[in-house]
N, C-alpha and C positions, 0 to 999 in steps of 0.2 A: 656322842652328840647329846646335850643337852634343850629339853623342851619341853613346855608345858603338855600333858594328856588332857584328855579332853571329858573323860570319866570321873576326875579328878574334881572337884569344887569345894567350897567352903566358905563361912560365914565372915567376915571382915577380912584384915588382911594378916594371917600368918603363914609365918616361915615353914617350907614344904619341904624334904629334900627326895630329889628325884634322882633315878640312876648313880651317877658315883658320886651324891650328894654334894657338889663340888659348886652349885648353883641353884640355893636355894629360892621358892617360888612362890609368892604373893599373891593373893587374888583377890581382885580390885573390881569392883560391882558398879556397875553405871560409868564408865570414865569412857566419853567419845572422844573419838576421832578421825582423822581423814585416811585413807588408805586409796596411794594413788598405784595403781595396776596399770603397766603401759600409759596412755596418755588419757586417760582413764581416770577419774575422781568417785570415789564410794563414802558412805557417810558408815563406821561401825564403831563397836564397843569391846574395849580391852577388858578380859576376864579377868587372864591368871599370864604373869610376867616373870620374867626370871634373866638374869644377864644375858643369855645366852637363845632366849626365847620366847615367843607369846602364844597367848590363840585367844582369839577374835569371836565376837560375837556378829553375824553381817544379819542384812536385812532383806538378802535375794539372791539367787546365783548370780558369779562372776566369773566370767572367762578369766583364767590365769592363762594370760601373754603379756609378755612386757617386762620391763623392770617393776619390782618391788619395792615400795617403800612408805613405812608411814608416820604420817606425819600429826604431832601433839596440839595440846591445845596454845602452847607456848610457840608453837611452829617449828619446833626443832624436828628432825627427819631421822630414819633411821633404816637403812636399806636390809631388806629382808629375802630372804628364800622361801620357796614355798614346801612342806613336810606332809600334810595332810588336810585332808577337808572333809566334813562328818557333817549334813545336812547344813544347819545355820550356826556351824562352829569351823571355822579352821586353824591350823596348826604353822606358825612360820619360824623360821630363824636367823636370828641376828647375822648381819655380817660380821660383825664387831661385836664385841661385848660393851654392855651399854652399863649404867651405873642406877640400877633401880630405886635406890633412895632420891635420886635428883629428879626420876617420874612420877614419883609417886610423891613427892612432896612441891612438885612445880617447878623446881630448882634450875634457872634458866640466865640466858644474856636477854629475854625478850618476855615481856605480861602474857597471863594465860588470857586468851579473849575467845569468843565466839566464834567458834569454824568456820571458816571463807570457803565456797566450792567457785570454782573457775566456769560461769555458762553465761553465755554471750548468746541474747536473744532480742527480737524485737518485741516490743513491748506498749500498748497504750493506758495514757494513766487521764485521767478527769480530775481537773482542780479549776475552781470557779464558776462552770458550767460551761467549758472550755475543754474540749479532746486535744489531747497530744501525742504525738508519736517518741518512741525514745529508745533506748534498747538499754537494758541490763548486763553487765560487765560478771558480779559477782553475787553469789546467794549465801546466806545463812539461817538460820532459823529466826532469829529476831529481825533479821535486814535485809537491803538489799545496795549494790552500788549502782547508780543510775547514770548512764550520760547521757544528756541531752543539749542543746543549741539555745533552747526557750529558759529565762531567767527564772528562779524559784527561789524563795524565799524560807528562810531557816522556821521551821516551826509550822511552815506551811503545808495544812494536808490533803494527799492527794490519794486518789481510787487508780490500784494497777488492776488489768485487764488484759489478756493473752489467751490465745485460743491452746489450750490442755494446763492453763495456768490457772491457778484458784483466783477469785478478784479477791484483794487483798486492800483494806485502807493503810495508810502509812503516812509521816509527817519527816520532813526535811530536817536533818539531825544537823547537817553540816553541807557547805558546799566549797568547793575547788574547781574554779573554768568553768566547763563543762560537764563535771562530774558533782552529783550530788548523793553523799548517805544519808540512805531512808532507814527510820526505825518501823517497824510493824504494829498496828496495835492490838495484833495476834499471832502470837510466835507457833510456826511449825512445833507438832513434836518432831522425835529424831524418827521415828519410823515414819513419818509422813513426810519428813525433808528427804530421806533416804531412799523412797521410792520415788519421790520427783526428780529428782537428782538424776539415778538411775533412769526413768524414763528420758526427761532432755537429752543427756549425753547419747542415749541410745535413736533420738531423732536429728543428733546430729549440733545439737546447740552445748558447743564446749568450744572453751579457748584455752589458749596454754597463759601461766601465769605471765603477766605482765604483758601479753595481746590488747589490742586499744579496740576494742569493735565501733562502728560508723553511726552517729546520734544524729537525730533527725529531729527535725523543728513541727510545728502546729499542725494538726491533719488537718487537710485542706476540704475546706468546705465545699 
């Protein structure tokens, strides 16, 4: 069995060889991404990679239940086993051997873009001097996906508000139906997306990919 240690680090990315040298190991400084754990979304950071295995940098304890699997900035997935866990490092293993040049270079069917987490909440936002109701579909550090019934306008900015939710101003990036993407005009860092994250899911506001949650129109006066 081949896997990254955890005692192990070093400065940019050179070739490591571990055990019977047969998969050697990169480590790779600031690279996020999603690690979904059961039905379960966490926000962390890939250290040190190797075909055959990673270890993660996380942002809080996680119950290890569930399937294993995580997932890039390109979206590509990659199912994992769990090996060890050392405070805010753990240790996992490939099901499959993966091809580390095409991770570390982006090498993909899909663009690398900003991490999407799946949390479906209600939500009120102020534009005009007008409260609205609405709820949130999808979170990332620069955005959010909004659906709502009440029309908005592309470029239009509005103030979100939610009780354990930071108010956040933001402007209509794009819209489709009922669903509109907001950009932020204050991006999360990753430890502060990574712990909200972790709190919502843990009060229960998560949807599985591709879940519609229910948009609601003007608060009523």
């Amino acid at each position: 069995m081949n896997f990254p240690l955890p005692e192990t680090e070093g400065e940019g990315m050179q070739p490591v060889d571990i055990e019977d040298r047969a998969a050697p190991r990169f480590t790779l400084l600031i690279r996020p991404a999603k690690l979904h754990v059961g039905e379960s979304q966490f926000v962390c950071i890939i250290r040190d990679i190797s075909a055959t295995g990673v270890s993660l940098r996380l942002f809080h304890d996680i119950e290890w239940k569930g399937p294993i699997t995580l997932e890039l900035q390109t979206g590509d997935r990659h199912s994992l086993e769990f090996v060890w866990n050392r405070a805010t490092e753990v240790g996992l293993q490939f099901m499959d051997q993966v091809e580390v040049d095409n991770i570390i270079g982006h090498c993909s069917l899909y663009p690398k873009r900003d991490l999407r987490f799946d949390i479906a909440m209600p939500i009120t936002f102020q534009s005009g001097g007008v409260a609205y109701t609405a709820s949130i579909a999808n979170l990332s550090r620069q955005g959010a996906l909004l659906e709502c019934d009440s029309k908005l306008a592309v470029s239009q900015p509005i103030m979100l508000e939610a009780r354990g939710f930071p108010t956040i101003e933001a402007r209509v990036r794009w819209r489709r139906g009922n669903q509109f993407g907001l950009v932020f005009d204050t991006t999360f860092s990753l430890a502060e997306l990574a712990v909200l994250i972790e709190r919502l899911q843990a009060e229960g506001f998560r949807t599985s990919p591709g879940q519609v949650s229910t948009p609601a129109g003007p608060t009523p006066s």
